[in-house]
C-alpha positions, 0 to 999 in steps of 0.5 A, a space after each residue: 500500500 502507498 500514499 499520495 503526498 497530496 501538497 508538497 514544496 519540491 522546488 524549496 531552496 532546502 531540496 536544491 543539494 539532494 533532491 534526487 535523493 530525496 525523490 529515490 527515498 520517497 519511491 523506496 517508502 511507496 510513495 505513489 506520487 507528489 503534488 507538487 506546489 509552487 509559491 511564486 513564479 520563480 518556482 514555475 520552471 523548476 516544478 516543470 522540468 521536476 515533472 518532467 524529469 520523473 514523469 507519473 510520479 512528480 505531479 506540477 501545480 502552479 499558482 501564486 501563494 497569498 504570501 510572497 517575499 520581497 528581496 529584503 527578507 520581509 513578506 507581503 500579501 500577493 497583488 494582482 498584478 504579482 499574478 497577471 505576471 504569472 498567469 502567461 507561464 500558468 497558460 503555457 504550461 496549462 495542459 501539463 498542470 494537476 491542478 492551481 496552487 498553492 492558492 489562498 489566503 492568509 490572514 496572520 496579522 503580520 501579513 494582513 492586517 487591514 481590510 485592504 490587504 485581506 480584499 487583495 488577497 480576496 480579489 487574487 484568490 477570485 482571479 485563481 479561482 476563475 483560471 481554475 474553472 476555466 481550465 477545468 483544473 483542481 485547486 490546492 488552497 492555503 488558509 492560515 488563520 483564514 479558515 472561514 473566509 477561505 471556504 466561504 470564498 470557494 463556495 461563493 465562486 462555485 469552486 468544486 474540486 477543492 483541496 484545503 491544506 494543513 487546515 488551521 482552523 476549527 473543526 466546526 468551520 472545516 465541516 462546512 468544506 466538507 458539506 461543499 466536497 471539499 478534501 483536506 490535507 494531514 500533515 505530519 505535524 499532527 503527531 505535535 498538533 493537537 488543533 490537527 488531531 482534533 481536525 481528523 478526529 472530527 473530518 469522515 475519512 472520506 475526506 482526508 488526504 496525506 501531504 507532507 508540506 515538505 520541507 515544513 511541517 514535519 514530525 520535528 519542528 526545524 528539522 526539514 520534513 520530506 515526502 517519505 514521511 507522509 507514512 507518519 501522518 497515515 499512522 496518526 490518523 489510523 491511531 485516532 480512527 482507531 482503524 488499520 493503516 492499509 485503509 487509511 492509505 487505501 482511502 486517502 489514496 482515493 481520495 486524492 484521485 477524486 480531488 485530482 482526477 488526472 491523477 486517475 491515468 497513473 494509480 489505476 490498479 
């Protein structure tokens, strides 16, 4: 039995030394794919040529993060014209993409602060949202300390195929993705989160999926996580179920071919 490691940051600085390593590991723990994510346009090539270095295992998304870093070290909200910059590059490549992402918002007050800054975020998700729809693709979203808002903005722009990674926020509010079809993301971090095992305590297995954020959101705070670890996250969320691993994996497995319906060509039985 394998995972899908259904949102994952391969392109990072922290992969540039060994990332062929890395990617041998993940094949020899049976790891069955990578949702690969980008952040910014920077990414983009480098998630392409990935792809296409190890084709039916390494899966691009292309999008434009709601954070982005500016060269003095500092971050900001995303703009739209950060995305109308990156929207050519998303259309060229459009017939090779898995899905839109990592799209979002993110409301950390040290990111949005004003009712500005959070309507611009609002105004690049909508414009994600509609490439999305227009594409026919799947979206890999980011909500941090915007739970709420997030889902309340899909549902609003009739956004179907939906993947919520990592979510943040109450299980109450995760419900109502749920009651849309959304899927959400278990990373391995949740062996150290008690706000993620209350999630998938409360979450029908029906709709998990396994990520593992990699590099962040590993098993260990600081220490760089990587796709081989999402068996840590299938683990947990067996032991809070209550139910074996192999059908945690053979569910999540599935799932991720309901949100990502391309993914369907390669994990055919």
């Amino acid at each position: 039995m394998g995972a899908v490691d259904c949102h994952c940051h391969l392109a990072a600085p922290e992969f540039h030394g060994d990332i062929e390593n890395v990617l041998e590991e993940a094949k020899k723990s049976k790891v069955l794919a990578l949702v690969v994510v980008a952040e910014h346009s920077a990414d983009f090539e480098k998630i392409i040529h990935l792809s296409e270095r190890y084709p039916g295992f390494v899966f691009p998304c292309l999008g434009m993060h709601p954070v982005q870093s500016i060269p003095t070290g500092h971050e900001r909200s995303v703009s739209l014209k950060d995305v109308d910059e990156a929207f050519p590059l998303i259309h060229l490549y459009k017939d090779r993409l898995l899905a839109i992402g990592e799209v979002g918002l993110d409301f950390t007050p040290r990111i949005a602060n004003t009712d500005e800054q959070k309507e611009g975020q609002r105004q690049v998700l909508i414009k994600q949202i509609q490439l999305a729809k227009q594409l026919d693709l799947p979206l890999n979203v980011h909500s941090r300390s915007a739970g709420r808002p997030t889902i309340n903005l899909l549902k609003e722009q009739g956004a179907e195929r939906v993947l919520l990674h990592a979510f943040d926020g109450k299980p109450s509010v995760a419900m109502e993705g749920v009651k849309a079809g959304y899927f959400f993301s278990i990373p391995p971090s949740i062996i150290r989160s008690e706000q993620k095992q209350k999630l998938v305590k409360q979450l029908p297995l029906e709709s998990i999926c396994l990520e593992t954020d990699s590099p962040a959101l590993g098993p260990e705070k600081q220490v760089r996580n990587e796709p081989k670890n999402i068996f840590i996250a299938a683990e947990y969320v067996a032991k809070i179920k209550g139910i074996s691993m192999e059908e945690v994996l053979d569910v999540t497995t599935q799932n991720a071919q309901k949100v990502f319906p391309k993914l369907n060509n390669f994990l055919r039985k």
